[in-house]
C-alpha positions as CSV (number, residue, x, y, z in Angstrom):
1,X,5.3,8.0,-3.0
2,X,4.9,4.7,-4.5
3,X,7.2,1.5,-3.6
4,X,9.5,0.1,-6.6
5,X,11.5,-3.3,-5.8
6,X,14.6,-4.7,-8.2
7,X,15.7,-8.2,-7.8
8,X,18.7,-9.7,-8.4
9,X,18.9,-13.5,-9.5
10,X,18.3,-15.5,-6.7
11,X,16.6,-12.9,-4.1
12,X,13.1,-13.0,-2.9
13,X,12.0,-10.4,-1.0
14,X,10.4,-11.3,3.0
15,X,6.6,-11.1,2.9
16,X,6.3,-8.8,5.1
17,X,8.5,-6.2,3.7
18,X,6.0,-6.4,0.9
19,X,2.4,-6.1,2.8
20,X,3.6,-3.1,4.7
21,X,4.9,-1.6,1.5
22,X,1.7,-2.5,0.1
23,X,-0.2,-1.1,2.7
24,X,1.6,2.0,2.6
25,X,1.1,2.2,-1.1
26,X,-2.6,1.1,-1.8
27,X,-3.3,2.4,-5.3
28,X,-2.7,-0.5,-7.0
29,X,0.2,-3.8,-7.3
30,X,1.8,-5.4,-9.9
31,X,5.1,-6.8,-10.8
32,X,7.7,-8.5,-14.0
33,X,9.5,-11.1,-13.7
34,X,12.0,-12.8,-16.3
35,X,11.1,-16.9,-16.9
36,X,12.9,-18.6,-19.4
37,X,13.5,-16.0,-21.4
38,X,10.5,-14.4,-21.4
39,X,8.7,-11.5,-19.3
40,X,5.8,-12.4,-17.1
41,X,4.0,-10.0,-16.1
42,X,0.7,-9.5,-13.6
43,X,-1.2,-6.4,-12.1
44,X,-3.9,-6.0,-9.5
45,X,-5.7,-3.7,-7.2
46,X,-6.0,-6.2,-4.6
47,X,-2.5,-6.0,-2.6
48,X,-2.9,-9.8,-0.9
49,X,-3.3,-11.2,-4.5
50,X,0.1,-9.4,-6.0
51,X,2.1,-10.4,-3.0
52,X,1.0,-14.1,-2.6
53,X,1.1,-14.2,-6.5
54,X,4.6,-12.7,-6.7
55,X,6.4,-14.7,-3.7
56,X,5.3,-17.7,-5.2
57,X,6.1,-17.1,-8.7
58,X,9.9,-15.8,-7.0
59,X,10.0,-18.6,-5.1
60,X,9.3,-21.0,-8.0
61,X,11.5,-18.7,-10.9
62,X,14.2,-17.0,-8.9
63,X,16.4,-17.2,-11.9
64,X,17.1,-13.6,-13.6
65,X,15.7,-10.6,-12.7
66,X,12.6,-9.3,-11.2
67,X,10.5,-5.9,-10.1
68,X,8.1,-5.5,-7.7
69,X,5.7,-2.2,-7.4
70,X,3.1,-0.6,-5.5
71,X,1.7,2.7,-6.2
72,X,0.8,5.6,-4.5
73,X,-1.2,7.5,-6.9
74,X,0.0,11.1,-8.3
75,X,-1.5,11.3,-11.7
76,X,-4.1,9.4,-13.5
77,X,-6.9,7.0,-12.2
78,X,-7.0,4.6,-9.7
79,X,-7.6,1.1,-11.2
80,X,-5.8,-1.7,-12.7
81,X,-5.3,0.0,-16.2
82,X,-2.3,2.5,-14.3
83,X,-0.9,-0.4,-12.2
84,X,2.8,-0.5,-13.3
85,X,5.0,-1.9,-14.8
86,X,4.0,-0.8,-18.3
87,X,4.6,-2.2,-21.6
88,X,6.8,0.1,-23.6
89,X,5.4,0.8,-26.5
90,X,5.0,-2.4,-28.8
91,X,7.9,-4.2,-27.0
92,X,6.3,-7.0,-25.5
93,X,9.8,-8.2,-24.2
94,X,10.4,-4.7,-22.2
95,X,8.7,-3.4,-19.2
96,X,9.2,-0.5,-16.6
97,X,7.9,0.9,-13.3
98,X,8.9,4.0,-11.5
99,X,9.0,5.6,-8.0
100,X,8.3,9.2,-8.0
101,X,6.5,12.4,-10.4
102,X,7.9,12.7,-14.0
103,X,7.7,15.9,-15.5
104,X,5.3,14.4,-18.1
105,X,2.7,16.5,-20.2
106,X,-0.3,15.0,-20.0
107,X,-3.6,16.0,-22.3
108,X,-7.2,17.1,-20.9
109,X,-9.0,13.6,-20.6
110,X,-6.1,11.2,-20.5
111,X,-6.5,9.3,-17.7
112,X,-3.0,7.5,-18.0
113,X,-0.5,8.3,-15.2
114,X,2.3,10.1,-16.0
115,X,4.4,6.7,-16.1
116,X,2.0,5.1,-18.5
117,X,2.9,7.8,-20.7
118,X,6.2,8.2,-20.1
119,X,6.5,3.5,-21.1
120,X,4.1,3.8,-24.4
121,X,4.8,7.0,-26.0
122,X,7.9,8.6,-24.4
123,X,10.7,5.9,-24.2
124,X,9.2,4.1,-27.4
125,X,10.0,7.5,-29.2
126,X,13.7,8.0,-28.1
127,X,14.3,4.3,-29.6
128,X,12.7,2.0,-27.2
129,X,15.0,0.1,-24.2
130,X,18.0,0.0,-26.6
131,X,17.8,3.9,-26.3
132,X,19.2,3.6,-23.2
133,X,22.1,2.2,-24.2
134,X,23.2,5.5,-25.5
135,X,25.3,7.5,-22.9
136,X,23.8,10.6,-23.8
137,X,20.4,9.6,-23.5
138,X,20.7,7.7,-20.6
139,X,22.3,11.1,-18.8
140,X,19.1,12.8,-20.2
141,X,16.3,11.1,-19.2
142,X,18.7,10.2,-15.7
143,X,18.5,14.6,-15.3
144,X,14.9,14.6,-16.9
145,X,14.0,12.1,-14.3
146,X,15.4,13.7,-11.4
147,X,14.3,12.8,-8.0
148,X,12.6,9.8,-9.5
149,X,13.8,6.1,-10.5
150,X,12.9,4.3,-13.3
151,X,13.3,0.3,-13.4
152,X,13.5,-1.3,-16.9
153,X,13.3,-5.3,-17.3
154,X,13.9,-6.6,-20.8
155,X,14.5,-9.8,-22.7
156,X,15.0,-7.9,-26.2
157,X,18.0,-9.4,-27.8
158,X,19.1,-5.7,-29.2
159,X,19.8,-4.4,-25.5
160,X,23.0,-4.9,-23.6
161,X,21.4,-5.4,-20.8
162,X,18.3,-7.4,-19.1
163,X,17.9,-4.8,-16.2
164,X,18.2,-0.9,-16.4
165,X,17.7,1.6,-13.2
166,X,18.1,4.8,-13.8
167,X,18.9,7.3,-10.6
168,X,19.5,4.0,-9.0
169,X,21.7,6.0,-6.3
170,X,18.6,7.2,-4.6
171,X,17.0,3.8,-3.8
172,X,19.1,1.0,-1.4
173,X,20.5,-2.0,-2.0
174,X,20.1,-4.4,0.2
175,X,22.3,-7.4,2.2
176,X,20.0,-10.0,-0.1
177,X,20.4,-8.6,-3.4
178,X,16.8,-6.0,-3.4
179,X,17.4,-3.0,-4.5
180,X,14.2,-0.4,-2.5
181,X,13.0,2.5,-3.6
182,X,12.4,4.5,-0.3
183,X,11.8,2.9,3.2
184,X,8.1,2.9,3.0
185,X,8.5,-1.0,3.2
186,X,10.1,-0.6,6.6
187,X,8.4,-1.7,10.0
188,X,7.8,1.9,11.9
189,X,8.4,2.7,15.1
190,X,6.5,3.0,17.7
191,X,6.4,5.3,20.7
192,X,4.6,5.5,23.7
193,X,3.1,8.7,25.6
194,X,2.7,9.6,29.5
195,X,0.2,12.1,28.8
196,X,-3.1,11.6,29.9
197,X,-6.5,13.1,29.0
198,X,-9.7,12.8,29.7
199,X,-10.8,13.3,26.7
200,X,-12.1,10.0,24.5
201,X,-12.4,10.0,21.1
202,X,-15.6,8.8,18.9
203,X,-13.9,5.7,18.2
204,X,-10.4,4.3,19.7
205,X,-7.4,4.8,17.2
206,X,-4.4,2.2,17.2
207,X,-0.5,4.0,17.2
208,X,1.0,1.6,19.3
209,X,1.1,-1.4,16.8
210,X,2.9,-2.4,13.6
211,X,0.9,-3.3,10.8
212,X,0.9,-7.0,11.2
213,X,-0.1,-7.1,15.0
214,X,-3.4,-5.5,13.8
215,X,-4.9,-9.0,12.7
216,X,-4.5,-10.5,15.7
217,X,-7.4,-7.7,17.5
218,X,-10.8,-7.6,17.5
219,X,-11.7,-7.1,14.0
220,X,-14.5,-8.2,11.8
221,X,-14.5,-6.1,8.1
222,X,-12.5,-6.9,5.3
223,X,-10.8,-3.7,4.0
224,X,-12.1,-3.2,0.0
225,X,-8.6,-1.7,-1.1
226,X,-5.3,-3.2,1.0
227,X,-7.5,-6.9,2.0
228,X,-6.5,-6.2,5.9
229,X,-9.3,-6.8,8.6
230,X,-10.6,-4.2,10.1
231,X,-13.2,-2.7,12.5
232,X,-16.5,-2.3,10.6
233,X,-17.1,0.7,13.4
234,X,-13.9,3.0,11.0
235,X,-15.0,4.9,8.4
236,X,-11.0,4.1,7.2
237,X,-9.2,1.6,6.7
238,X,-6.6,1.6,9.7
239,X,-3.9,0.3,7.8
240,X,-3.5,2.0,4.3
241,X,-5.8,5.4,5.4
242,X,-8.3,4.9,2.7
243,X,-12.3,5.5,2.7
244,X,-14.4,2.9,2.8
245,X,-16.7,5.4,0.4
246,X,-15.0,7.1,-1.8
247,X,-11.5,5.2,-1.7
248,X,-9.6,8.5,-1.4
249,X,-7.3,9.0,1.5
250,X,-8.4,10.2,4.4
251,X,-6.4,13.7,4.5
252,X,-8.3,14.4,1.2
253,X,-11.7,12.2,1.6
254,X,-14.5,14.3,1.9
255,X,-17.0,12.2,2.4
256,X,-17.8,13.0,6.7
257,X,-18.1,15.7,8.3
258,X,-16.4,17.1,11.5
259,X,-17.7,15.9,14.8
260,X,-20.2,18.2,15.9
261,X,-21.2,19.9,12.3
262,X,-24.9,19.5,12.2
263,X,-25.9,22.2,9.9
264,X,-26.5,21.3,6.2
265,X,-25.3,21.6,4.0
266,X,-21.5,20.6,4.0
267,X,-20.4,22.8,1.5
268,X,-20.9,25.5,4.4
269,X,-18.0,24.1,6.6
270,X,-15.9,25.0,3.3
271,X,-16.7,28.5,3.5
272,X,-13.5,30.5,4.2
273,X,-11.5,27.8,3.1
């Protein structure tokens, strides 16, 4: 899914938009900012450092433009390197993030997200940011791109313009001046059930609460991946679904077996499969 977050001059986005976007996202942080004239940029895997390092950076530079992103991984490893937003190509004054699966070809043993190729060898080949500047190739990579959107910051003096978004129609603007990708950011809803059973799980599971109200329970384990506190009884993290183990999600971790399965080994459960 991932999360991407424009800016406008002057708008800071509210903390905890970002955490639950974060949490919902957990592959990885990282954001650009224009100050003075220049790009800063910073990437993490650790979602309390990237939104405590970008609401005070915002809060101390809200002057020009800014992006925000957390990713949801689709291609390429997991780690720091495949954080967006991505230099494009040699253009140390132009970077980009993006929301979504580009249609990207990607060799055996690259381990770069489709994104990361799309920033260093794609754009940089059509012309670099000023490329986009061109109608034509703006309508082609806008129709290449479909589905997705694509967030460009620049300071190059060549380009029109500091900020392009490209399918910018499928994300939201906001009252404040934040442009959202999706609504993955949003608090959920809640609902509550009359059924009753009498059947009780291994371990209690929490529906009934947003995000934020889970720090105020009775937990004691730092989760290695989203930074939330836990219970050290889960084998995942409550909050962004991950495995403490492997740090897949938990609809594709692999790592436990069913309740009940006591006959090694595992691979037998996948029998039939």
């Amino acid at each position: 899914m991932c999360l991407l977050v424009v800016c406008q001059a002057g708008a800071i986005p509210k903390r905890d938009d970002l955490n639950r976007g974060a949490c919902a996202n957990p592959h990885g942080y990282g954001f650009a900012m224009i100050v003075d004239n220049k790009i800063v940029t910073y990437r993490t895997m650790s979602a309390k450092k990237a939104v405590n390092k970008f609401i005070a950076m915002r809060e101390a530079n809200p002057n020009g433009y800014a992006i925000w992103h957390a990713r949801y991984a689709t291609h390429g490893v997991k780690n720091e390197y495949n954080c967006h937003p991505f230099q494009v190509g040699s253009d140390t004054n132009t970077y980009l993030a993006h929301n979504g699966v580009l249609d990207t070809h990607i060799e055996k043993g690259d381990r770069r997200s489709d994104t990361r190729i799309f920033a260093e060898d794609t754009l940089p080949r059509l012309g670099g940011v000023t490329a986009l500047d061109d109608d034509n190739i703006w309508l082609m990579i806008s129709k290449w791109a479909s589905g997705s959107k694509i967030a460009v910051i620049t300071v190059n003096p060549q380009a029109e313009h500091q900020l392009y978004l490209v399918n910018e129609s499928l994300g939201k603007w906001d009252d404040d001046g934040i442009w959202w990708s999706n609504t993955s950011y949003q608090e959920r809803k809640t609902y509550t059930s009359t059924y009753t059973s009498s059947y009780k799980p291994k371990y209690d599971t929490i529906y009934s609460k947003a995000d934020e109200d889970l720090l105020d329970g009775d937990w004691d384990w730092e989760c290695p991946h989203c930074e939330v506190v836990v219970s050290w009884k889960k084998e995942y993290c409550e909050i962004c679904t991950l495995c403490f183990d492997c740090g897949d999600t938990e609809s594709n971790c692999l790592c436990y077996k069913p309740q009940g399965l006591n006959t090694p080994p595992y691979q037998d459960y996948l029998i039939g499969y």
